[in-house]
C-alpha positions as CSV (number, residue, x, y, z in Angstrom):
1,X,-3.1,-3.1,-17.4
2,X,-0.7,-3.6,-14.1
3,X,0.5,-0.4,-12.6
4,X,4.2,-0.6,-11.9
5,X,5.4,1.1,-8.4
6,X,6.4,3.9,-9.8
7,X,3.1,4.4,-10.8
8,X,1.1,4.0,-8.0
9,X,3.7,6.5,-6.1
10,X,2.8,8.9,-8.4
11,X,-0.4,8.6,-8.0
12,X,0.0,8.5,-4.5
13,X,2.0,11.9,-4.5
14,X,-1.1,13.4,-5.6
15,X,-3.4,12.1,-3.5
16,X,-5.5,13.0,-0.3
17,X,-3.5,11.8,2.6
18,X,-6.5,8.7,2.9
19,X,-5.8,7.5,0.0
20,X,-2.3,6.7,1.2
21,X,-4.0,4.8,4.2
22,X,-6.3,3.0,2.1
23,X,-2.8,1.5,0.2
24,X,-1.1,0.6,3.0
25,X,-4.5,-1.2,4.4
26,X,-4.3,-3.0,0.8
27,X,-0.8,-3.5,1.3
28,X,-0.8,-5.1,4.5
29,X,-3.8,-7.4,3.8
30,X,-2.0,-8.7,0.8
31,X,1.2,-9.4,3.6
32,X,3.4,-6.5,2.6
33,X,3.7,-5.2,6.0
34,X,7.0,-3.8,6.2
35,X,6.0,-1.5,2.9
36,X,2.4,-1.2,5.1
37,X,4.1,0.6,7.5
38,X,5.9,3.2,5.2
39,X,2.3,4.3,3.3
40,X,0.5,4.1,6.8
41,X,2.7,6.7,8.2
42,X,3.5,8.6,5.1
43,X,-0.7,9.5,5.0
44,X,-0.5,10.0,8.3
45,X,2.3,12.7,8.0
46,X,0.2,14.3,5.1
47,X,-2.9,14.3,6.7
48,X,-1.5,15.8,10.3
49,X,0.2,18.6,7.8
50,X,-3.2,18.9,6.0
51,X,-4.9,19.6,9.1
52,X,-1.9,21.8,11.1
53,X,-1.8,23.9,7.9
54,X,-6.0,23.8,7.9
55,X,-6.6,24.5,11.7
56,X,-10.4,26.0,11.0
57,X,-11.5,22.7,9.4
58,X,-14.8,21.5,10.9
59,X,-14.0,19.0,13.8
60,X,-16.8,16.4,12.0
61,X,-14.7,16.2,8.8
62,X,-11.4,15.8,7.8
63,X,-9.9,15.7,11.6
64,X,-12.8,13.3,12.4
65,X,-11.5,10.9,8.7
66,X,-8.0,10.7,10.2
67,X,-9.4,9.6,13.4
68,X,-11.6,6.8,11.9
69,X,-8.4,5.6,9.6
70,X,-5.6,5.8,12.6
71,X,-8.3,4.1,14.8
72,X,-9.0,1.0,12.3
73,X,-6.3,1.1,9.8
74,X,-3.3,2.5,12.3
75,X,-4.5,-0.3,14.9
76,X,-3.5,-3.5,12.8
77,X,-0.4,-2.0,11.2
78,X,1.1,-0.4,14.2
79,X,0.6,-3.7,16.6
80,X,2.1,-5.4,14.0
81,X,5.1,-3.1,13.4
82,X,6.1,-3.2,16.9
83,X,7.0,-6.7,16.9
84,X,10.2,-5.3,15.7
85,X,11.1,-1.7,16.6
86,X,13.7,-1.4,14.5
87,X,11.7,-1.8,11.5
88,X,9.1,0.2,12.8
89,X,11.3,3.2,13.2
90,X,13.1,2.0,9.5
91,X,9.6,2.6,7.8
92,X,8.6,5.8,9.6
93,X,12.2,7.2,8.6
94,X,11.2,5.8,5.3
95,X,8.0,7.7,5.1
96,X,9.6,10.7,5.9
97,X,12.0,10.5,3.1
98,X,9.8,9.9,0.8
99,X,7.4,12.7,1.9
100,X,10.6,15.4,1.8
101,X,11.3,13.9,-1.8
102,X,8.1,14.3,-3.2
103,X,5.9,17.0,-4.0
104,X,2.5,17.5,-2.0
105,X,-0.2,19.2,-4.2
106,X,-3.1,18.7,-1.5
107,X,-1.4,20.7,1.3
108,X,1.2,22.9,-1.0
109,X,5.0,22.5,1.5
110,X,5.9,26.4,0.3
111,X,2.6,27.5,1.8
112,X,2.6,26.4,5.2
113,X,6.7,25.6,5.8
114,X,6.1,25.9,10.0
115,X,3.1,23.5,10.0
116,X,5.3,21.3,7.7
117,X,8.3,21.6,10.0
118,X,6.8,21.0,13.1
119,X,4.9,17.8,11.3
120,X,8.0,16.0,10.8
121,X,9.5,16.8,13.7
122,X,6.5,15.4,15.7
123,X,7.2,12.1,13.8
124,X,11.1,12.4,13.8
125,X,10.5,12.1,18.1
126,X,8.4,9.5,17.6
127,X,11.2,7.6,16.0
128,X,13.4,8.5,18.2
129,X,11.3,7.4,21.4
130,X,11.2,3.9,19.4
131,X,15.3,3.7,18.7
132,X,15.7,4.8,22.3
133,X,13.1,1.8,24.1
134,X,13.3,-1.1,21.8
135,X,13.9,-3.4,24.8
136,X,11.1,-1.6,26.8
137,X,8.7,-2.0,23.4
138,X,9.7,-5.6,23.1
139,X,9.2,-5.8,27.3
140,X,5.9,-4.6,27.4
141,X,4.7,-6.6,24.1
142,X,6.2,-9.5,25.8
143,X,4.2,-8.9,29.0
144,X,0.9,-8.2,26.5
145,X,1.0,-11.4,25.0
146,X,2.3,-9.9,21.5
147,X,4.6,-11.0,18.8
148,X,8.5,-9.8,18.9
149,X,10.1,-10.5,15.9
């Protein structure tokens, strides 16, 4: 049986914020990068609001998993996605609209609205860095020896 989008999202919805890393991993190895993107940075939304709204977690476990997946997982997909800035930025807005659309049963939005709040707004001035430096991104990749698309 094939799961249709609609129900790996679901799925997704429910899931621990890794679980929405390890999908845009299998994404982007299968060469749905653009869509990579999007699930990259909508786990790592979740799991930055699982762990604002959970400050008294022990260092060696679930601050220390998001470290491991932005450090192997976030490497690949965000060299890639800054090849083209605007798409970058496109996904990330993406992944926040999907996040605001959709319920969050591992970290509860009603429960913890500031540590939501300030979340997004962390990753709202992240796309906003990108819209406002594409040239300087595509400079400095240029000067790196990476792609610009």
């Amino acid at each position: 049986m094939t799961n249709t989008p609609q129900d790996v999202e679901r799925y997704l919805a429910k899931s621990h914020p890794s679980e929405l890393y390890v999908h845009a991993l299998t994404l982007f190895e299968q060469g749905h990068k653009d869509e990579a993107v999007k699930w990259f940075y909508a786990g790592q939304l979740r799991f930055r609001y699982l762990l604002a709204a959970n400050p008294g977690l022990p260092q060696d476990d679930e601050p220390a998993a998001m470290d491991a997946l932005n450090a192997t997982v976030g490497s690949s997909i965000n060299e890639w996605a800054g090849g083209s800035p605007q798409d970058w930025a496109d996904a990330m807005q993406s992944a926040l609209d999907w996040d605001a659309a959709t319920p969050n049963p591992t970290t509860p939005k009603d429960q913890h609205a500031d540590a939501l709040r300030e979340t997004r707004a962390g990753l709202e001035s992240l796309i906003g860095q990108i819209r406002d430096n594409v040239d300087l991104i595509r400079e400095q990749r240029t000067q790196a020896g990476l792609e610009n698309r």
